[in-house]
C-alpha positions in Angstrom: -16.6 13.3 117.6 -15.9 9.6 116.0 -14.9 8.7 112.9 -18.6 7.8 112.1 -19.8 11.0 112.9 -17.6 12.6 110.8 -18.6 10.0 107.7 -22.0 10.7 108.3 -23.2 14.0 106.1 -26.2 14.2 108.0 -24.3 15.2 111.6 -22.4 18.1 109.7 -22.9 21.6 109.8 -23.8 23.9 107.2 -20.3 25.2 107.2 -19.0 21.4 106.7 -21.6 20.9 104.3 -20.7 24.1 102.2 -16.6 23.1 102.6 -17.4 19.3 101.1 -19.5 20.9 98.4 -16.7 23.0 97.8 -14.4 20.5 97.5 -16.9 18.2 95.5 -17.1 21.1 92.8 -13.7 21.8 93.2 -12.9 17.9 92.3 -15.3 18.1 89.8 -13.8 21.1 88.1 -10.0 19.2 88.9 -11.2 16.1 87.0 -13.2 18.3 84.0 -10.0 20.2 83.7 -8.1 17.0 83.3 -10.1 15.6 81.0 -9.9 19.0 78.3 -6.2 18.5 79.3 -6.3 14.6 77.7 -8.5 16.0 75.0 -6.3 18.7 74.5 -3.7 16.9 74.4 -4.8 14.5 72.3 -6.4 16.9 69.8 -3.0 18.3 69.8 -1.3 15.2 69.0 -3.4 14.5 66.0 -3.3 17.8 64.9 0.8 17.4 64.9 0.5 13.8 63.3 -1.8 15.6 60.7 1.0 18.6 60.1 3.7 16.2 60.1 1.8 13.9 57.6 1.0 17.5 55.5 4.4 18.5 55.8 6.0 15.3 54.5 3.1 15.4 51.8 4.0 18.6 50.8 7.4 18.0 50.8 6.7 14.6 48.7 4.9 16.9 46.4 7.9 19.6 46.9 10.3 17.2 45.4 7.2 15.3 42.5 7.1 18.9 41.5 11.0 19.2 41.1 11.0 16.3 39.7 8.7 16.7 37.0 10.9 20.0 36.0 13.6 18.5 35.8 12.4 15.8 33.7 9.9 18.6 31.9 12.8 19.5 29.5 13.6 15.8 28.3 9.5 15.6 27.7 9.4 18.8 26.1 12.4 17.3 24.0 10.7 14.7 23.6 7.4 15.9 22.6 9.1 17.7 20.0 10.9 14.9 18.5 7.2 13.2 18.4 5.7 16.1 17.4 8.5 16.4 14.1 7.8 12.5 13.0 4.4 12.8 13.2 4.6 15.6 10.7 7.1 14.0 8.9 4.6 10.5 9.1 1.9 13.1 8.0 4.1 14.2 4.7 4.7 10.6 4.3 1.0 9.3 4.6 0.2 12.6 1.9 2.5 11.6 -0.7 1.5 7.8 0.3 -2.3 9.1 -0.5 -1.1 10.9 -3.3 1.0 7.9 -5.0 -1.9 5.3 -4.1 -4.2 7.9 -6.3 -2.1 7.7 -8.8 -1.6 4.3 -8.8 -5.8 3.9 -8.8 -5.7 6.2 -11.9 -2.6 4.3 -13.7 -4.1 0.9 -12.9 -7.8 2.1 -14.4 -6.8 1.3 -18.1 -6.4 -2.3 -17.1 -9.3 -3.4 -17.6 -9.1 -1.9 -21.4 -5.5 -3.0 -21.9 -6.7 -6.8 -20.5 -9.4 -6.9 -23.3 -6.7 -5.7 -25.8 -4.7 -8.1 -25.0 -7.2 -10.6 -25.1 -8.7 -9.6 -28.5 -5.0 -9.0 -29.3 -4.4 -13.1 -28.5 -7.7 -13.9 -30.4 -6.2 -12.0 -33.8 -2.6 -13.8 -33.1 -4.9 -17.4 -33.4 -6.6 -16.2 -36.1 -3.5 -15.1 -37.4 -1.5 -18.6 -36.9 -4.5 -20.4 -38.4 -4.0 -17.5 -41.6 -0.4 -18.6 -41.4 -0.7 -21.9 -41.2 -3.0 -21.6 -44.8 -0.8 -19.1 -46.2 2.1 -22.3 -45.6 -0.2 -24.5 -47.1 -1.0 -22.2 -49.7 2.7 -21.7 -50.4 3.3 -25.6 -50.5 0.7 -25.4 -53.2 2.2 -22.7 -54.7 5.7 -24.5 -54.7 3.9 -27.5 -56.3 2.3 -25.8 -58.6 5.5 -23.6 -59.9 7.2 -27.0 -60.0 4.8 -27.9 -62.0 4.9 -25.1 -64.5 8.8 -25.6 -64.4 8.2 -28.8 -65.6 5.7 -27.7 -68.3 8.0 -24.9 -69.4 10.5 -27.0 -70.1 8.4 -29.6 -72.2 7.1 -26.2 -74.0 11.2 -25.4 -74.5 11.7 -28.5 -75.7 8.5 -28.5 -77.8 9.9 -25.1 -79.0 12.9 -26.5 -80.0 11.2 -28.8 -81.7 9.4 -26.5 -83.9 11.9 -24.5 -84.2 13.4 -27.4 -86.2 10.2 -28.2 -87.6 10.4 -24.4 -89.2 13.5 -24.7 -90.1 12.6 -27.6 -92.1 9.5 -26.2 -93.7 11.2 -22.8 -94.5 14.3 -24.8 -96.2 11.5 -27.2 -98.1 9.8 -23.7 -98.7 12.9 -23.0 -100.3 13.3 -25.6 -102.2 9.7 -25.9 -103.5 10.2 -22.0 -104.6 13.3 -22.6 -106.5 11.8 -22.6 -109.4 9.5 -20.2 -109.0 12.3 -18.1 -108.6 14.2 -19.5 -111.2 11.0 -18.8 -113.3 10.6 -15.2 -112.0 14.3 -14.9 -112.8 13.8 -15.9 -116.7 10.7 -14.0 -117.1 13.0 -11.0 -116.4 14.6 -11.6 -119.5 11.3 -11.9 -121.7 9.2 -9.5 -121.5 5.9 -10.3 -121.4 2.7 -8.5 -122.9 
């Protein structure tokens, strides 16, 4: 046989025919087997890529978590120390409340007091003006006493004056009764019917 007769599938027996279909399939089945080996293979390569990307996420997580406990006691400090100025910030805001209310009821009588004060002012005006006349009044006053000083002491001198006056009169009323007395005096002596 020649080489073409061999190439040629039509000059073959069945026996040939049933070996190259053998071979074919088992070719076939070679290169499918190959290929689930790639796939396999691959597969299997992602699937380690994947654990090793899980295993270093769980061991990032591993040490987060470590992490956060070992910080969890400086935040639970922490916390606390918030938690205690907040309620201290609470007491102070309370008695901040409470002062302010107090402050709102202390400051209510303004108002009144302001009026006072002004009506208070209007009386101290009036009273400066009352002043000012009582002054003027005194000035008055002291003129007037001045005056009567002065009169007084024309009506001690006037005084004096009578005073001499009656002096005089009662001597010259002496005299003039001289002899009534002297008169009064003899008729002692004679009696009379």
């Amino acid at each position: 046989m020649t080489d073409s007769a061999v190439d040629d599938p039509q000059t073959w027996s069945d026996d040939e025919l049933a070996h190259a279909a053998l071979q074919k399939f088992n070719h076939t089945l070679e290169l499918r087997n190959q290929m689930h080996i790639r796939v396999a293979m691959r597969v299997t390569s992602i699937i380690r890529v994947g654990m090793i990307s899980i295993g270093g996420l769980v061991v990032a997580m591993f040490l987060l978590v470590l992490l956060l406990l070992w910080k969890f006691q400086d935040m639970v400090g922490a916390m606390t120390t918030m938690n205690q100025h907040f309620s201290l910030m609470s007491e102070d805001m309370s008695k901040m409340r409470e002062m302010i209310l107090k402050m709102d009821q202390s400051m209510q009588p303004m108002p009144t007091i302001t009026h006072r004060v002004q009506t208070m002012d209007q009386s101290v005006a009036a009273m400066n003006q009352n002043m000012d006349l009582i002054a003027a009044k005194m000035t008055n006053m002291d003129y007037t006493m001045q005056q009567m000083r002065a009169n007084v002491m024309r009506m001690t001198t006037t005084f004096s004056g009578m005073d001499q006056a009656v002096y005089g009169i009662g001597r010259d009323v002496n005299v003039m009764s001289k002899p009534m007395k002297d008169f009064n005096d003899l008729r002692s002596f004679v009696p009379l019917p």
